[in-house]
C-alpha positions as CSV (number, residue, x, y, z in Angstrom):
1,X,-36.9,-50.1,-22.9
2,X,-35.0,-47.0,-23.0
3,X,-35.8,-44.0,-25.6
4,X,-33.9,-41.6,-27.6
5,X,-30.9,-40.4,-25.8
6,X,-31.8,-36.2,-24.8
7,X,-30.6,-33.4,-25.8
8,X,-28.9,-33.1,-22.3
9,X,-26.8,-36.8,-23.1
10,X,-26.6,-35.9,-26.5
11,X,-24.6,-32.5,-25.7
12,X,-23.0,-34.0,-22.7
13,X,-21.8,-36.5,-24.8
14,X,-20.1,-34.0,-27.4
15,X,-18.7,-32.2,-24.7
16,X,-16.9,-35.6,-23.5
17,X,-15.9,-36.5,-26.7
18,X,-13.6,-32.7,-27.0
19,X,-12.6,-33.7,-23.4
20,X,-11.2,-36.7,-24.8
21,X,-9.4,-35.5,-27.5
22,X,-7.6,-33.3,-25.5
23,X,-6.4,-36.2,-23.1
24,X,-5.6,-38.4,-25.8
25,X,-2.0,-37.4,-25.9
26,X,-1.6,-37.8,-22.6
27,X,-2.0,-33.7,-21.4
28,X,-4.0,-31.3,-22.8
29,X,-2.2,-28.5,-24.2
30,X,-3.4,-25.0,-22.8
31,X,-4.5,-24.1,-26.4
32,X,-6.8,-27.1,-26.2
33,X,-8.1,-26.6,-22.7
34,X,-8.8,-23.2,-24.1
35,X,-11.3,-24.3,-27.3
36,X,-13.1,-27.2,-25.0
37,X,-13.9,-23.9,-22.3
38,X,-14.9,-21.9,-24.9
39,X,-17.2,-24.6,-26.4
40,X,-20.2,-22.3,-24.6
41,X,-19.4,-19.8,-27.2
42,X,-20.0,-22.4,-29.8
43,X,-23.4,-24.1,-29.0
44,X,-25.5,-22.7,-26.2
45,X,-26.8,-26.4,-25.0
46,X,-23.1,-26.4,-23.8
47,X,-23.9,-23.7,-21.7
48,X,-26.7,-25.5,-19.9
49,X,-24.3,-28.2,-18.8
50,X,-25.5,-28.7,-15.5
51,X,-21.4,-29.6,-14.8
52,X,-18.8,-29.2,-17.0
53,X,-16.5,-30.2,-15.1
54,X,-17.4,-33.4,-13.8
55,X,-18.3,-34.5,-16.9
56,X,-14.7,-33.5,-17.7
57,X,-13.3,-35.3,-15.2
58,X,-15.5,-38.6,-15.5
59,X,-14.0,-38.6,-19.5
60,X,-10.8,-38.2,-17.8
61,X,-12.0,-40.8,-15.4
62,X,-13.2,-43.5,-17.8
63,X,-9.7,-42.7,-20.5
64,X,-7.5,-43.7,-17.6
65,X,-9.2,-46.9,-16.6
66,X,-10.6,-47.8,-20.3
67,X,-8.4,-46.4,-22.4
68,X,-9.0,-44.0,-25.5
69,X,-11.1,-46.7,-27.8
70,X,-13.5,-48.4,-24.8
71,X,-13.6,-44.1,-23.8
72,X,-15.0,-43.1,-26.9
73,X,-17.0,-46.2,-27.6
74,X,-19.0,-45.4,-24.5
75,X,-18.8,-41.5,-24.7
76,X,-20.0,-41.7,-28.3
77,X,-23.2,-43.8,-27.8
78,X,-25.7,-41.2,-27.7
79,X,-24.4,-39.4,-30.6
80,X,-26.8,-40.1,-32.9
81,X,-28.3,-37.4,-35.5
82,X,-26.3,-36.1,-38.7
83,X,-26.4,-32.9,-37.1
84,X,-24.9,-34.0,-34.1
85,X,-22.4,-36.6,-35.4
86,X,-21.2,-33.7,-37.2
87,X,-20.9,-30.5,-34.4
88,X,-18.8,-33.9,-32.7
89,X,-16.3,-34.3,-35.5
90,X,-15.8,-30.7,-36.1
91,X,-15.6,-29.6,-32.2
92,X,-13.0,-32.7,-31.9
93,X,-11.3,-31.3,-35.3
94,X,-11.1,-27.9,-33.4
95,X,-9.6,-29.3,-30.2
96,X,-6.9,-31.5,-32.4
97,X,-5.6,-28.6,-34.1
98,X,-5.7,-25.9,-31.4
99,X,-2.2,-26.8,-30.3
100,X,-0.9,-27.4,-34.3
101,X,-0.1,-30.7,-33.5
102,X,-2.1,-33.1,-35.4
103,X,-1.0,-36.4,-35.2
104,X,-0.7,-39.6,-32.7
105,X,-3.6,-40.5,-30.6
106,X,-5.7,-37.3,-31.3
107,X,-5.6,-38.2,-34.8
108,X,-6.5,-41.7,-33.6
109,X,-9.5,-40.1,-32.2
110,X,-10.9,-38.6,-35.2
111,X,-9.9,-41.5,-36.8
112,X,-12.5,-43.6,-34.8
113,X,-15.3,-40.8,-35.6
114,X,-15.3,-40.9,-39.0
115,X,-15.2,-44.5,-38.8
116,X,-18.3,-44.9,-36.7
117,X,-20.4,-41.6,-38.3
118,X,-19.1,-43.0,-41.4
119,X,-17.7,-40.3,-42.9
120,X,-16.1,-39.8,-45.9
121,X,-12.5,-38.8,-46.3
122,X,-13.7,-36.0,-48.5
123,X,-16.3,-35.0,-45.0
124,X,-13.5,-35.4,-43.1
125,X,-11.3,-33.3,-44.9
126,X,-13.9,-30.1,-45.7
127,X,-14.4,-30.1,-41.9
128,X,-10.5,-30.3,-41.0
129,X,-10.5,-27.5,-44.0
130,X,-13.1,-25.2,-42.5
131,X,-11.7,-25.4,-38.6
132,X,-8.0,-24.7,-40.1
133,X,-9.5,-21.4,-42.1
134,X,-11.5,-20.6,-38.9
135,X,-8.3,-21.2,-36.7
136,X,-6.3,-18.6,-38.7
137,X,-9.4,-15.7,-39.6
């Protein structure tokens, strides 16, 4: 019987999830590659990744040979708490709109997080509202 996913899956698991987004147009945009390297900046349980970028490349990994939706159904599992769910949405939110471009598969993405944190559109929309205002400050 396993336990509560740790805090080590549970960041890991966030840090996949921006990964994804990124990929899920196909190439990430350097803008993009730019806010999921910076993510260290943002949380510091990013900065104890033990390996960024092999968990990177096993999101890439597991998009190419699963596609987006299987990706993030298995990528998202350990995402559990409120608190979580929601540094998940908003770092994914951050990612999407780094390169301006915010349709397509991205949006797709963010799409299937509010869908399976449940989130209302008015969450979705604050959050998408605050990472805008942050983007241009």
């Amino acid at each position: 019987m396993s336990g509560p996913p740790t805090d080590e899956a549970v960041t890991s698991a966030i840090f996949q999830a921006a990964v994804l987004t990124a990929f899920a147009d196909g190439r990430p945009e350097l803008t993009e590659a730019r806010v999921v390297a910076e993510l260290v900046a943002i949380d510091p349980r990013f900065g104890a990744l033990a390996d960024p970028l092999g968990l990177g490349v096993a999101a890439r990994a597991l998009l190419v040979a699963r596609g987006i939706e299987d990706a993030l159904e298995e990528i998202l599992a350990p995402i559990v708490a409120a608190d979580d769910r929601r540094l998940a949405f908003r770092l994914c939110a951050r990612v999407m709109i780094a390169d301006d471009h915010t349709a397509g598969d991205e949006a797709m993405v963010l799409g299937t997080l509010q869908e399976r944190f449940a989130f209302s559109p008015a969450d979705v929309r604050a959050i998408l509202d605050e990472e805008r205002k942050r983007r241009t400050a």
